[in-house]
C-alpha positions as CSV (number, residue, x, y, z in Angstrom):
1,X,0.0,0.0,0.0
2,X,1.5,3.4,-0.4
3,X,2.4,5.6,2.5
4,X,0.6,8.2,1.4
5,X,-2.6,6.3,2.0
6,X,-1.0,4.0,5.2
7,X,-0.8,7.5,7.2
8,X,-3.5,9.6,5.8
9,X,-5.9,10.2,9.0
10,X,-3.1,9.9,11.7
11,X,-0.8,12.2,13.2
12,X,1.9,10.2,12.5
13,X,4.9,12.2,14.1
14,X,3.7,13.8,16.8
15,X,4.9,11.6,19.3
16,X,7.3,9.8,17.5
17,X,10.4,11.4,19.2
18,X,8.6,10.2,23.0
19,X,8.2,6.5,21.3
20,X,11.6,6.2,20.5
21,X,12.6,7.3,23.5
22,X,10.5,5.3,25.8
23,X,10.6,2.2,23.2
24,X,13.3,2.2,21.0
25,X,14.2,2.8,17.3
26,X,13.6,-1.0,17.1
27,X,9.5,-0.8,18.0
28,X,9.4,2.5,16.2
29,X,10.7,1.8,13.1
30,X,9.4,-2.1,13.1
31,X,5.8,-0.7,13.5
32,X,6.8,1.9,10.3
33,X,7.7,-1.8,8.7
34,X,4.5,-3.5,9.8
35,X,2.1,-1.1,8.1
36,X,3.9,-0.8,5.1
37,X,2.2,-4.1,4.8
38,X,-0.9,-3.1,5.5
39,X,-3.8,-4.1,2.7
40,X,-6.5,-0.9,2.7
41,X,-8.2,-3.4,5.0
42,X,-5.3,-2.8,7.6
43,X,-5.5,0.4,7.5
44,X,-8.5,1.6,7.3
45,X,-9.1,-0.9,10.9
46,X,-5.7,1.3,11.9
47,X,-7.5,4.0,11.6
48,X,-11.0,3.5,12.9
49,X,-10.7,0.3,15.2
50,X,-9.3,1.7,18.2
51,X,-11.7,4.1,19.1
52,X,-14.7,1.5,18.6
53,X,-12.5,-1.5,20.6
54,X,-11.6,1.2,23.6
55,X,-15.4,2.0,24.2
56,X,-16.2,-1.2,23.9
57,X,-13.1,-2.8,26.1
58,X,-14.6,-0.1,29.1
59,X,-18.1,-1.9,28.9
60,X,-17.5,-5.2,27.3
61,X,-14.3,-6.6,27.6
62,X,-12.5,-7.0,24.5
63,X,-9.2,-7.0,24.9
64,X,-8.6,-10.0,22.3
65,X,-9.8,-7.6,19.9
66,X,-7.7,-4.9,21.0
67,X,-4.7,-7.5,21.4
68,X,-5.2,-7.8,17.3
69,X,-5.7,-4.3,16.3
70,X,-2.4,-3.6,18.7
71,X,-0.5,-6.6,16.5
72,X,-1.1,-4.5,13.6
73,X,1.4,-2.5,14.8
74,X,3.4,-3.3,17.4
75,X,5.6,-7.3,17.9
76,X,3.2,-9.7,19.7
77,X,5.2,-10.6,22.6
78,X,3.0,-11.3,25.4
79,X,5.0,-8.4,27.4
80,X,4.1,-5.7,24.7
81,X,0.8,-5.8,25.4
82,X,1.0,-5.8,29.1
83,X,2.9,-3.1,28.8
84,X,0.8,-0.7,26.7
85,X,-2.3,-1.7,28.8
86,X,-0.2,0.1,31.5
87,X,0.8,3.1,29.6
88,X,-2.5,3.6,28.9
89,X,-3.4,3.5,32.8
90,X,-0.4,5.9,33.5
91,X,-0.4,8.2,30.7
92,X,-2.8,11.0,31.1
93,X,-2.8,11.8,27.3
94,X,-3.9,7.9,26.7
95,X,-7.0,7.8,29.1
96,X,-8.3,10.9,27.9
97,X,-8.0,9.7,24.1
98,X,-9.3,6.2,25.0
99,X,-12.4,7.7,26.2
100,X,-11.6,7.6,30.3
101,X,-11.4,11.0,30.5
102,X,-10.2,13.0,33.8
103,X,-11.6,10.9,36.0
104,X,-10.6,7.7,34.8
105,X,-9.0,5.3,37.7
106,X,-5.7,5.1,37.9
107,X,-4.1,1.7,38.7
């Protein structure tokens, strides 16, 4: 797919420098590698599946789901995931775009 279509609807650099620093080049540029892959499928999911799997995950549940939209993305390993799920819960910036908003707990 070309890139011009992978990234169009996502702010693609505005945290890139923070990634890289808190992840590595490695996860950076591997998830740069991943959706050069992508089929329009991919990304349009990229692009609209998180917001519908984050309200849902609050009331249903679905973390398999988000686990898959996530693999798009980022390596597998069963860490990764853990370890996003926690960003999420300590990053202000996540819980507010996730849909926790201010008063989201904080674990």
């Amino acid at each position: 797919m070309a890139a011009e279509k992978i990234y169009e609807g996502f702010e693609h650099n505005r945290y890139e420098d923070e990634a890289r620093e808190r992840w590595g080049a490695d996860a950076v540029d591997g998830a740069h590698q991943r959706m050069q892959g992508w089929s329009a499928s991919d990304a349009e999911r990229g692009r609209t599946g998180y917001a519908a799997v984050h309200q849902a995950a609050v009331h249903q549940g679905l973390i398999e789901e988000h686990f898959h939209l996530t693999c798009l993305l980022l390596d597998p390993h069963p860490g990764g995931h853990r370890s996003l799920a926690q960003t999420y819960l300590s990053d202000e910036r996540f819980r507010r775009n996730i849909g926790g908003g201010d008063d989201a707990p904080v674990s």
